[in-house]
C-alpha positions in Angstrom: 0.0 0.0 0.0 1.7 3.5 -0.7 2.0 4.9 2.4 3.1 8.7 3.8 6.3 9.1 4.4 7.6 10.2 7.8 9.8 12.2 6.5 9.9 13.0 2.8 7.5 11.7 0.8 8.9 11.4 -2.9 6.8 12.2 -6.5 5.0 9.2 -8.2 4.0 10.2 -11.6 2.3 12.7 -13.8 1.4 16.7 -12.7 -1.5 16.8 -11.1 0.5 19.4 -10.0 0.8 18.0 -8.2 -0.3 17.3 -4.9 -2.0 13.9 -4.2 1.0 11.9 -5.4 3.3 13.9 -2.6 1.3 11.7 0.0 1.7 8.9 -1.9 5.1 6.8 -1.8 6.6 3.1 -1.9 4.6 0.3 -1.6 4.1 -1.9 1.8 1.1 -4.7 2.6 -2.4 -2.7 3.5 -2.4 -2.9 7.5 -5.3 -4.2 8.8 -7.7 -2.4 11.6 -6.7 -5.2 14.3 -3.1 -4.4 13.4 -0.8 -2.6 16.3 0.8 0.4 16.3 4.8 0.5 17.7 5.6 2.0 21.0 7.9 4.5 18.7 4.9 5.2 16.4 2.2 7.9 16.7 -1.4 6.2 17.5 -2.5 8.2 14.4 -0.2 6.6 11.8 -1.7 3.4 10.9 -5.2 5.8 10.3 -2.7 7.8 8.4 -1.4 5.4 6.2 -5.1 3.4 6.0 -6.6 7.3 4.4 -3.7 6.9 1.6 -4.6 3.4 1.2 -8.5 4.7 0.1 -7.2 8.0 -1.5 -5.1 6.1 -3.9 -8.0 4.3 -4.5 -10.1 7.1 -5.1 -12.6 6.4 -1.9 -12.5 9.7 -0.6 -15.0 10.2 1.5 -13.4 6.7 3.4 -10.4 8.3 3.3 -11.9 11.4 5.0 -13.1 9.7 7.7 -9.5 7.6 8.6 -8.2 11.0 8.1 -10.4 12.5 10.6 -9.2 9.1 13.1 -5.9 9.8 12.5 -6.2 13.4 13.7 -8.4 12.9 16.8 -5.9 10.0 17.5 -3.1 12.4 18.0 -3.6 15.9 17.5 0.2 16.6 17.6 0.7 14.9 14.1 1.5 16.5 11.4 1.2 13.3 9.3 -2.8 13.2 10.4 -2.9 16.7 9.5 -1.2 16.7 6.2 -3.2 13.5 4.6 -6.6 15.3 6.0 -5.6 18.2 3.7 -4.9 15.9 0.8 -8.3 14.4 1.4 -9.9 18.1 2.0 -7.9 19.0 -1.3 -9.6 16.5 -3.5 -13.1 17.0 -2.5 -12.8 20.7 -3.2 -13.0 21.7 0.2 -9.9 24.0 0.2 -10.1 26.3 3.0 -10.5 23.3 4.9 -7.3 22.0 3.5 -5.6 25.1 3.7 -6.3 25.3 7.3 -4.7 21.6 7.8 -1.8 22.4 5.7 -1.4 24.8 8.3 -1.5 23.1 11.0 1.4 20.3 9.6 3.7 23.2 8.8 3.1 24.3 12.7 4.1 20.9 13.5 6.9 20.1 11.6 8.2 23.0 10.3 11.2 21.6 9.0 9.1 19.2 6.2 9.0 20.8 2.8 6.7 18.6 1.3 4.2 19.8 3.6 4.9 23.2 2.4 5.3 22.8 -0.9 2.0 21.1 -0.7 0.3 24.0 0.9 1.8 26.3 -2.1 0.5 24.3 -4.9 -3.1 24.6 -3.0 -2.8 28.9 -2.6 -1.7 29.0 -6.2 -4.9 26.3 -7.6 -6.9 29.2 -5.6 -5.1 32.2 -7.5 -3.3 32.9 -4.0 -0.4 33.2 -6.2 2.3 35.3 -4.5 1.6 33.4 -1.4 1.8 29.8 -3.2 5.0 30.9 -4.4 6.6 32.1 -1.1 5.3 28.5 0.4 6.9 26.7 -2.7 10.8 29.1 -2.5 10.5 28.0 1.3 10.6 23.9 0.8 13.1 24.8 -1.9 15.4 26.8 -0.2 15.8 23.3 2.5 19.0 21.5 1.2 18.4 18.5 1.8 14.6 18.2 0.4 14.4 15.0 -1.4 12.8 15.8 -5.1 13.0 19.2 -5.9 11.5 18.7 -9.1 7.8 18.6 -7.6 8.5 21.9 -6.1 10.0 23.4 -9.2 6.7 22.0 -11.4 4.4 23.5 -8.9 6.3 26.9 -9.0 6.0 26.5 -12.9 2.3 26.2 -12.8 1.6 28.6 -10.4 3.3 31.1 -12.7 1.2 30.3 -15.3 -1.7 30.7 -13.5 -0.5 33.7 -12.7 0.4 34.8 -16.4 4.1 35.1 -15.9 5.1 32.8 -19.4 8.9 33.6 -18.6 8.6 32.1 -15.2 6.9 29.5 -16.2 9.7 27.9 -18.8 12.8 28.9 -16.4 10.7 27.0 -13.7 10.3 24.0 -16.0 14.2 24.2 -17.2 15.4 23.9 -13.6 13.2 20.6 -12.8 14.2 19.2 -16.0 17.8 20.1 -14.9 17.4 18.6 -11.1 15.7 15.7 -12.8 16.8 14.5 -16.4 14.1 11.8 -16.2 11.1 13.5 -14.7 8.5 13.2 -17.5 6.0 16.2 -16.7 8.7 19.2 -17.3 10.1 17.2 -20.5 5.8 17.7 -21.8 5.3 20.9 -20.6 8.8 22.5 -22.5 7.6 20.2 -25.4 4.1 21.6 -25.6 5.6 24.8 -25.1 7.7 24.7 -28.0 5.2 23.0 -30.0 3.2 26.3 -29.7 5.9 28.7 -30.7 6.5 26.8 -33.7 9.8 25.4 -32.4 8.8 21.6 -33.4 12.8 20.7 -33.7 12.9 21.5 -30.0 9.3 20.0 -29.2 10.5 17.1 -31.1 13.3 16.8 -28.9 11.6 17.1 -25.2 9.2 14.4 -26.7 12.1 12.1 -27.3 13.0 12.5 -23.5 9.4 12.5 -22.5 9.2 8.8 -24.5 12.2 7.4 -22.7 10.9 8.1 -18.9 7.3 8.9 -19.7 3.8 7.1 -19.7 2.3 6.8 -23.1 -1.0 8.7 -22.6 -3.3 10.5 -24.8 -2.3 13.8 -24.4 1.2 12.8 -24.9 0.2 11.1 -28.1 -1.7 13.5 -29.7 1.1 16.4 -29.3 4.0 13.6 -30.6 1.9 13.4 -33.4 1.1 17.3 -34.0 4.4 17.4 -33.7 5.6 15.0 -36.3 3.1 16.3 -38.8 4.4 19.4 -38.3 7.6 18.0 -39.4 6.4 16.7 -42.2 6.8 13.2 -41.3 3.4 11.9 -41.9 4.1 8.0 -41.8 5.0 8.4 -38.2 2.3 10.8 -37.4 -0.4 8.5 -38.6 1.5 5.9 -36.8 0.9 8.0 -33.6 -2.2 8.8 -34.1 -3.4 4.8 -35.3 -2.1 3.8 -31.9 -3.9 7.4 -29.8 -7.3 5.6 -31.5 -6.3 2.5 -30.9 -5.6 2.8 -27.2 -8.0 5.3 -26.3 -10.7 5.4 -28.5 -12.9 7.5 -26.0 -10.6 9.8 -25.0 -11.0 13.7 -26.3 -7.5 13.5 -27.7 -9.3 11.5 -30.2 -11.8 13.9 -31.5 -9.0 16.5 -31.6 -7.4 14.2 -34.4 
């Protein structure tokens, strides 16, 4: 079962940018409810890590109410606080997740995830500037584990907020921190795409390919891309295999 880490939980995949996945890390058996928790563990962790187990699988409002356990459990975690604001996050309820964010941070201070988290929330709520300052904070910490994340969120806050420039420097750095990490390698590739650069698209799609999952959007812009190029075997090629694989999909009708 992906569980939370106690210390610094690491990115899975993909920018939902990006905050679920933060919770989410490694894989362990699901712990039952008769289970018993360590005399060096929280009482709160095993609700903890049984609200991941039902977020991952998209049961939120079971989730919510482990998360809610974990919290009255032990009031002093910021684990218990941090996966209620990931539940609180996903059902839209976002000062409520704000306010556990909060309460994390003021319990371990010292845990950029936590912040980062809380900045990707501010700037989804066009809180930009203080997003931002949340984001700088966990990526000023040495030793955080994952910049990238940070660095993706920071990019997509600024282009919520409009700032284009920011935006591409933000997704240079994560691509430079992380050669492999797939969702900076689309975004620059999309971005060039749209400038008419489809040399330099075509090139962040060949990284994308090597670290990346093969998805529908992914498809459809390789193959945009190749047409663009003029090579129209391989863009029918992509776009035989977008139908093929995901023939409901809206990439599809954007063929």
């Amino acid at each position: 079962m992906p569980a939370i880490s106690r210390r610094h939980p690491t990115w899975s995949r993909g920018p939902s940018v990006i905050l679920a996945a933060l919770v989410l890390n490694g894989c362990a058996g699901a712990p039952s409810q008769t289970e018993t928790v360590s005399e060096d563990e929280s009482p709160a962790d095993l609700y903890v890590d049984l609200a991941a187990e039902y977020v991952q699988r998209g049961q939120l409002e079971t989730a919510l109410g482990r998360a809610k356990q974990a919290v009255a459990a032990d009031r002093d975690s910021a684990r218990a606080h941090y996966i209620l604001a990931i539940v609180y996050q996903r059902l839209g309820k976002t000062a409520d997740a704000q306010r556990e964010f909060a309460e994390a941070v003021e319990r371990d201070p010292s845990n950029p995830d936590y912040r980062n988290a809380w900045g990707a929330v501010l700037c989804a709520e066009g809180k930009h500037e203080a997003g931002l300052a949340k984001i700088k904070a966990a990526l000023a910490d040495p030793l955080y584990q994952g910049p990238e994340v940070a660095l993706m969120n920071a990019a997509d806050c600024s282009r919520r907020a409009g700032r284009t420039g920011d935006f591409e420097r933000y997704l240079q750095r994560a691509l430079e921190r992380n050669p492999k990490y797939p969702p900076a390698a689309l975004e620059l590739a999309r971005l060039a795409y749209q400038r008419g650069d489809y040399q330099r698209a075509r090139a962040f799609m060949t990284r994308y390919s090597r670290v990346g999952e093969t998805t529908p959007e992914a498809l459809l812009l390789a193959a945009r891309i190749e047409r663009q190029l003029g090579n129209l075997k391989l863009a029918r090629l992509l776009e035989r295999s977008l139908r093929q694989r995901y023939p409901d999909s809206p990439e599809v009708i954007q063929l």
